[in-house]
C-alpha positions as CSV (number, residue, x, y, z in Angstrom):
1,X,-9.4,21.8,-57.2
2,X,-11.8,20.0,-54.9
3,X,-10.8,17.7,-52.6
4,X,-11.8,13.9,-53.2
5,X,-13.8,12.4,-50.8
6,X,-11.9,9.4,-49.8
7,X,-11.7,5.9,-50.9
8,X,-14.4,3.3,-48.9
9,X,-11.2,1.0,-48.2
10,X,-9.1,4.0,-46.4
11,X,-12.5,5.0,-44.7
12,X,-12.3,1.4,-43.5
13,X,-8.8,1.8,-42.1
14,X,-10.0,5.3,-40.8
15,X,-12.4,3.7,-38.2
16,X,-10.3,1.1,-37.6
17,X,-7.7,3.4,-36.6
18,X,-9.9,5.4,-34.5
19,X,-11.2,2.5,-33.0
20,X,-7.5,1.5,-32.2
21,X,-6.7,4.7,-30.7
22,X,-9.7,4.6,-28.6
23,X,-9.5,1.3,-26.9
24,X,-5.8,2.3,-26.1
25,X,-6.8,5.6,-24.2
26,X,-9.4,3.9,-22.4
27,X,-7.2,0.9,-20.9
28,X,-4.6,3.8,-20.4
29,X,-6.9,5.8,-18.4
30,X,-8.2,2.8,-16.7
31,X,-4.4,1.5,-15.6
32,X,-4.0,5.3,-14.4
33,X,-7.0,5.6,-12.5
34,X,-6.4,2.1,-11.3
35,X,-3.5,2.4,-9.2
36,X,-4.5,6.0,-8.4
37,X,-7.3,5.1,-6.7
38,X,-7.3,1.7,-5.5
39,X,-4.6,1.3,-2.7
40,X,-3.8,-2.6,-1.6
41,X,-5.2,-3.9,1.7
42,X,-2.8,-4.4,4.5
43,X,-3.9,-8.3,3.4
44,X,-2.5,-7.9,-0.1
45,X,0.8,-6.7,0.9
46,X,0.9,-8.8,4.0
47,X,0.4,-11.8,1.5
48,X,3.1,-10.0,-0.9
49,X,5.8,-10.5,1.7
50,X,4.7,-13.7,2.9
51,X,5.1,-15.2,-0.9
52,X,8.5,-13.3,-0.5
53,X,9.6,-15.4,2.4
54,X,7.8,-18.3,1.5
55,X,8.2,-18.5,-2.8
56,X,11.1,-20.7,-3.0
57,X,10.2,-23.3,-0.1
58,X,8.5,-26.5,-1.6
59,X,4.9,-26.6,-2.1
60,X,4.0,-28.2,1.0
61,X,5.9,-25.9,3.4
62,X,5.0,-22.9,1.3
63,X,1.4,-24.2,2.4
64,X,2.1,-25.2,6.0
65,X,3.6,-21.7,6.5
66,X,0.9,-19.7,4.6
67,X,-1.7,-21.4,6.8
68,X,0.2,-21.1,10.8
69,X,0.4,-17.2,9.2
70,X,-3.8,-16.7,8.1
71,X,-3.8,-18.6,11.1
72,X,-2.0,-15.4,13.2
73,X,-3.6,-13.1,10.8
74,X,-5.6,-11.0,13.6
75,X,-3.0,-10.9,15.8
76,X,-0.5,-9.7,13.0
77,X,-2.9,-7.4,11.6
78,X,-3.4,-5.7,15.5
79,X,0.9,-5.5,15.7
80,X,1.0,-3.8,12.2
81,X,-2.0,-1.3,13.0
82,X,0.2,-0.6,16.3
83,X,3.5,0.1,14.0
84,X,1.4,2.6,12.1
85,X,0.3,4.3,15.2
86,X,4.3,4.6,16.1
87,X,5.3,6.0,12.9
88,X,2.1,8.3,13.1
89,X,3.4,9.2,16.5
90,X,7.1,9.8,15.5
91,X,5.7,11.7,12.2
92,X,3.7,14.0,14.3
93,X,6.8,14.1,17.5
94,X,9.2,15.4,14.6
95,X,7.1,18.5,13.3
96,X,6.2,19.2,16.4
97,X,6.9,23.1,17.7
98,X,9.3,24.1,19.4
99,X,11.4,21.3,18.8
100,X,11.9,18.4,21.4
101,X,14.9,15.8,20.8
102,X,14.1,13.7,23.5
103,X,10.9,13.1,22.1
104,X,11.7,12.7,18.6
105,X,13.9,9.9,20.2
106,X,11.3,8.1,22.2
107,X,9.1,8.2,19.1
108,X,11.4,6.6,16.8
109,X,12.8,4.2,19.6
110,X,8.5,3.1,19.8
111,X,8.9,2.3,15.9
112,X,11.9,0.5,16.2
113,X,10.5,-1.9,18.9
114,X,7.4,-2.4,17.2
115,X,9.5,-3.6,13.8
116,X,11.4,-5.9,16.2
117,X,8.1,-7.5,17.5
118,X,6.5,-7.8,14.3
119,X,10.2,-9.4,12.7
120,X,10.4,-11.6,16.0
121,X,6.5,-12.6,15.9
122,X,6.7,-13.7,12.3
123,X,10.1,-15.5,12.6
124,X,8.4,-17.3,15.6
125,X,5.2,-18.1,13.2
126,X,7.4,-19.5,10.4
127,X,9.4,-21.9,12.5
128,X,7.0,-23.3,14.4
129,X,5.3,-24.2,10.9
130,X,8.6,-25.6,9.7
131,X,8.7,-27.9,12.7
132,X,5.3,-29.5,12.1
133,X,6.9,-30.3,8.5
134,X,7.7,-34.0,8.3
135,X,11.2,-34.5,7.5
136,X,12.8,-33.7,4.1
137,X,10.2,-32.0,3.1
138,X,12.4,-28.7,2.6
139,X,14.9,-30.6,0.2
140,X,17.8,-28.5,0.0
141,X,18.9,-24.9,-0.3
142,X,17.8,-23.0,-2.5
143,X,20.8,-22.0,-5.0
């Protein structure tokens, strides 16, 4: 018995199928390679937790607060380099040999005041865009 070549219709659904299975694996590979690869800038994320903060505020205060923060972006930007510098610092005061509590301590006691500064900065930068608002333009709560 000899095997019959196959039909022009399932030939058809032969490339189609390969054709399927190909554009799949390359969008797969891309996605991969994608987020392997391509690491957000500080500006992305910075914006990421600014739309946190600011998402459920009205339009025109999400607006008002987005712009006072591009507004402090340099001066954000320097504080955040700074907190990566601490927690290099504290990274490098932990492994450290022989072992030295004290500065372990120090180190982590630099992050913690640069977190504070950054938190106390942007609380700063938020309300003093809230208090150009004209009235009411918060509405209420969110629930």
């Amino acid at each position: 018995m000899s095997a019959a070549a196959p039909k022009p219709s399932s030939r058809r659904w032969l490339k189609i199928g390969l054709a399927a299975s190909l554009t799949v694996n390359l969008l797969l590979i891309g996605f991969i390679a994608g987020h392997r690869f391509h690491r957000p800038s500080m500006e992305g994320r910075a914006m990421w937790v600014i739309h946190r903060v600011t998402g459920r505020l009205p339009p025109p205060a999400d607006r008002a607060v987005r712009a006072e923060l591009r507004q402090h972006w340099p001066a954000i930007r320097a504080d955040v380099l700074a907190l990566r510098q601490a927690k290099a610092e504290a990274r490098a005061a932990v492994h450290r040999t022989p072992f030295d509590g004290k500065a372990v301590a120090a180190a982590f006691d630099a992050v913690s005041a640069r977190i504070q500064t950054i938190q106390k900065d942007l609380h700063a930068i938020v309300v003093a865009a809230m208090e150009k608002l004209p009235p009411g333009t918060l509405g209420p709560p969110p629930r």
